[in-house]
N, C-alpha and C positions, 0 to 999 in steps of 0.2 A: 252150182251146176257148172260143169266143166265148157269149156268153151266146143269142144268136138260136140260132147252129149247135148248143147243147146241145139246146136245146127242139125243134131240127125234129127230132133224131139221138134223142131219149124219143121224139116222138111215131107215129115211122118204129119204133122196134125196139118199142113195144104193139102195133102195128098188122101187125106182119109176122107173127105168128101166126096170126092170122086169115086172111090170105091164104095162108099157107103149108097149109094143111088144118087151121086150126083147134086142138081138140083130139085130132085124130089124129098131128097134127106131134109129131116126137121134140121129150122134155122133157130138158132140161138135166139134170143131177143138183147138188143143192143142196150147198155141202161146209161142217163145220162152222165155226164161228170162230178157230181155232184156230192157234195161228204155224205148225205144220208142212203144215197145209191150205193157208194161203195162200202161204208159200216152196212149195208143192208146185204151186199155182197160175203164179204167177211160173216157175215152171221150164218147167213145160208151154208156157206162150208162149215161152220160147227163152233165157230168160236164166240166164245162170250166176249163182247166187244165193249168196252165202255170210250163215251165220245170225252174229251175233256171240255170244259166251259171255256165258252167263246171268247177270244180275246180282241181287239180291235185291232195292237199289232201283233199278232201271232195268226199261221195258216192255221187251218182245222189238223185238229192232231185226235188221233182213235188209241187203244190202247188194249192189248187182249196177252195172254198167257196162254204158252203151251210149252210142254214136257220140262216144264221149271225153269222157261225162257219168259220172261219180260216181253214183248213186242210194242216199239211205238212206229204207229204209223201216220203220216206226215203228208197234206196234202200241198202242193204246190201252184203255185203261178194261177191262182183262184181269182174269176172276175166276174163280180154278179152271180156268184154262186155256184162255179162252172170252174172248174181247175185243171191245169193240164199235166199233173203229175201226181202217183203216188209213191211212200216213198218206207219201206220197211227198214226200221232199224233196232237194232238188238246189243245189248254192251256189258263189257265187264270190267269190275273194278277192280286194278292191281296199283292203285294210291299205295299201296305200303310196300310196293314191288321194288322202288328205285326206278332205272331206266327202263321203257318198253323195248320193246325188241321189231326194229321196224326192219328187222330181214325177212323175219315169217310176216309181214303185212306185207311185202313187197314183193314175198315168192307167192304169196294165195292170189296177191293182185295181177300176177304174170298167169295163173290158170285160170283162174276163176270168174265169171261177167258179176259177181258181187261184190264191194268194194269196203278193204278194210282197211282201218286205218286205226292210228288213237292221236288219245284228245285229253287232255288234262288227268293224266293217271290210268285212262282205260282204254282199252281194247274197242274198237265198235266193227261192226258189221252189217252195209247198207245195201239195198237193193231197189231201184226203180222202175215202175212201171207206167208208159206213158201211156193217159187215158183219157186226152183230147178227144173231142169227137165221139165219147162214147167207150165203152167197152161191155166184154158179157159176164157173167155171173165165175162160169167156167174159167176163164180166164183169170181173173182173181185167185179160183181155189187152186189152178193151178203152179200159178207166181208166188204164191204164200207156202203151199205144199213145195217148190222148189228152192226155197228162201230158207226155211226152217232145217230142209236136208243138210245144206250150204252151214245152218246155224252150228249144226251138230257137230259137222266135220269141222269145221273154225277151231270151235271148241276143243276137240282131242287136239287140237296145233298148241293150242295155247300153253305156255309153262305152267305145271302140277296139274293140270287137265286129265 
């Protein structure tokens, strides 16, 4: 998502409560931080989510597909079961490419609040959502639904894309 389109798309979803009745309008319900909260989020929007098996040094890591994208997602700064970040990430392999090309990661990183970079032969494209304190269901489907958009466009950047 472009950096303008983020800020009209905050300042449009503060504002739609207000117009919607206010504080009479139905409240989300808040859900903890939690790996099964947020794979239970993820599911709720539509996606078949598999958790991966717990590691003792590894964060909780989820893992779901969509439109023949791989998606792993990656919980962060986890204590007692409670994390304060999650973290969408998506990649591609050009191991037999030669060198990447870190001018198109470097002109998507000057538009775009999703960060690309690469890493041993590929392409990756990450996005974060912090979810201290909570977050709602909505809000998930919508950071994954603006994650995925972001996945597509990456992707036509890419060489033979």
């Amino acid at each position: 998502m472009t950096r303008t389109l983020l800020a009209a798309t905050l300042l449009l979803s503060l504002a739609a409560p207000a117009v919607a009745g206010g504080a009479a309008a139905p409240v989300t319900q808040v859900q903890p931080a939690t790996p099964a909260a947020v794979m239970a989020a993820l599911k709720a929007a539509g996606y078949k989510v598999t958790m991966e098996p717990a590691q003792a040094d590894r964060d909780p890591t989820m893992t779901f597909t969509s439109g023949g994208h791989e998606v792993q997602v990656w919980l962060s700064s986890c204590k007692n079961g409670v994390c304060s970040r999650a973290t969408a990430s998506t990649s591609w392999d050009y191991s037999d490419a030669g060198e990447l090309d870190t001018g198109l990661v470097n002109e998507w990183n000057g538009n775009y609040y999703t960060q690309a970079y690469t890493y041993e032969g590929s392409y990756y494209l990450d996005s974060t959502l912090p979810i201290r304190g909570g977050f709602t269901q909505a809000t998930v489907k919508a950071w994954i639904a603006d994650y995925l958009d972001d996945v597509s466009a990456f992707e036509d950047e890419l060489p033979g894309e």
